[in-house]
C-alpha positions as CSV (number, residue, x, y, z in Angstrom):
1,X,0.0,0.0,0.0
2,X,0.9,3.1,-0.9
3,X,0.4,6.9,0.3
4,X,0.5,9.4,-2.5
5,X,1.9,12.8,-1.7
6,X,-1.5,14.7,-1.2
7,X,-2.4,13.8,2.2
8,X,0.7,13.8,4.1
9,X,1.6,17.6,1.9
10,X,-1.8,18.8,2.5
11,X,-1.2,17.6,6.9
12,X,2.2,20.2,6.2
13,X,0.6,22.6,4.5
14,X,-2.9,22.9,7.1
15,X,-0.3,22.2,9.9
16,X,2.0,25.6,8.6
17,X,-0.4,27.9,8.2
18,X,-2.8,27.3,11.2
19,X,1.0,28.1,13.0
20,X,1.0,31.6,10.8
21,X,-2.5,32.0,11.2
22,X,-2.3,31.2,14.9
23,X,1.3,33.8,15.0
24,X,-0.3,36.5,13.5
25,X,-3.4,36.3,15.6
26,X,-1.8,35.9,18.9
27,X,-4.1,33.2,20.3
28,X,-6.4,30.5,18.8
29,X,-9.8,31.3,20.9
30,X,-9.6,27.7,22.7
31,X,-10.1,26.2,18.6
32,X,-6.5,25.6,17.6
33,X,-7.1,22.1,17.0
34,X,-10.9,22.9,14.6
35,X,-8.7,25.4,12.8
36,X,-5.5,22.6,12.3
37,X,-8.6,20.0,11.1
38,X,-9.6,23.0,8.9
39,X,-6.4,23.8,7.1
40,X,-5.6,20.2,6.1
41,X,-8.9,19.7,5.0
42,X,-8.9,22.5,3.0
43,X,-5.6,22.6,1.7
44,X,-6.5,18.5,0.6
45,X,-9.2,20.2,-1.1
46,X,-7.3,23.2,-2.5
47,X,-4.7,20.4,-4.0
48,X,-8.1,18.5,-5.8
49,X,-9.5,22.3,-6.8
50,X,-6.7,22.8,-8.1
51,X,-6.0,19.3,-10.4
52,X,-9.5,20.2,-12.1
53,X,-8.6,23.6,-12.9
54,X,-5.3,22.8,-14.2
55,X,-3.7,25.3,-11.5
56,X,-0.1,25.0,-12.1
57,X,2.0,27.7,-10.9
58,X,3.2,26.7,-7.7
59,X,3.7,22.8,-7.8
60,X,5.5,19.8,-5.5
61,X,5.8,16.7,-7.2
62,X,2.0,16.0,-8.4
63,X,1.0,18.7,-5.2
64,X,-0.5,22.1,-6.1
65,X,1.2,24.1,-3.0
66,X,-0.3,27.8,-4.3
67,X,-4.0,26.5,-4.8
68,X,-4.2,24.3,-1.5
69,X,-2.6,27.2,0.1
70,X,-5.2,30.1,-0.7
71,X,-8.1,27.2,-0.3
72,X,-6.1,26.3,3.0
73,X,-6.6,30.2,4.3
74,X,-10.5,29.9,3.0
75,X,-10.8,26.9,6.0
76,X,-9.0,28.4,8.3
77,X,-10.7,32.2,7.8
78,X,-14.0,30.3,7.6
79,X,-13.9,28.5,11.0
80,X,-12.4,31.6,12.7
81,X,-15.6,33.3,11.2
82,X,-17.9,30.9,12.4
83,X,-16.2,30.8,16.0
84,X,-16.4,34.5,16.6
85,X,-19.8,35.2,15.2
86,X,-20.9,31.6,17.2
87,X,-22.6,31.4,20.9
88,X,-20.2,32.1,23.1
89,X,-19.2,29.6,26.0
90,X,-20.5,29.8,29.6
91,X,-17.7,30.2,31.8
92,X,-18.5,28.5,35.2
C-alpha cells in the first residue's frame, strides 16, 4: 500500500499555516485544533481544486502548494468566522 503525496503535503501545509495564522493572531480562541482539522482539510481540497482547474503555478511533485494554500486560508478564515460570530461559551 501506498500513500500518494496529497495527504501527508496537505497535513504540512494545514499544519503551517494554522501556525501563521495562529502567530499572526496571537491566540487560537480555545479552537486551535478545529482550525489545524480545517487547514488540512482544505488545503486536501485546494490540491483537488486545483488538479480540475489545471492550477499550475506553484507545484510539489503532483501537489499544487499555491491552490491548497489560498483554499487552505478559506478553512481556516471560515472556521475563525464561524467561531467568533458563534454562541459564546458559559464560563462556570
Amino acid at each position: 500500500m501506498t500513500i500518494g503525496p496529497a495527504p501527508v503535503l496537505a497535513l504540512l501545509v494545514g499544519v503551517f499555516h494554522t501556525a501563521l495564522f495562529l502567530l499572526i493572531r496571537g491566540h487560537g480562541g480555545g479552537q486551535a485544533l478545529l482550525l489545524v482539522v480545517a487547514a488540512v482539510l482544505g488545503a486536501w481540497a485546494g490540491d483537488a481544486i486545483g488538479a480540475r482547474l489545471g492550477i499550475d503555478i506553484l507545484r510539489i511533485g503532483d501537489f499544487r502548494l499555491l491552490s491548497a494554500s489560498v483554499v487552505a486560508w478559506v478553512g481556516i478564515g471560515l472556521t475563525a468566522l464561524a467561531a467568533t460570530i458563534g454562541p459564546a461559551r458559559r464560563r462556570i
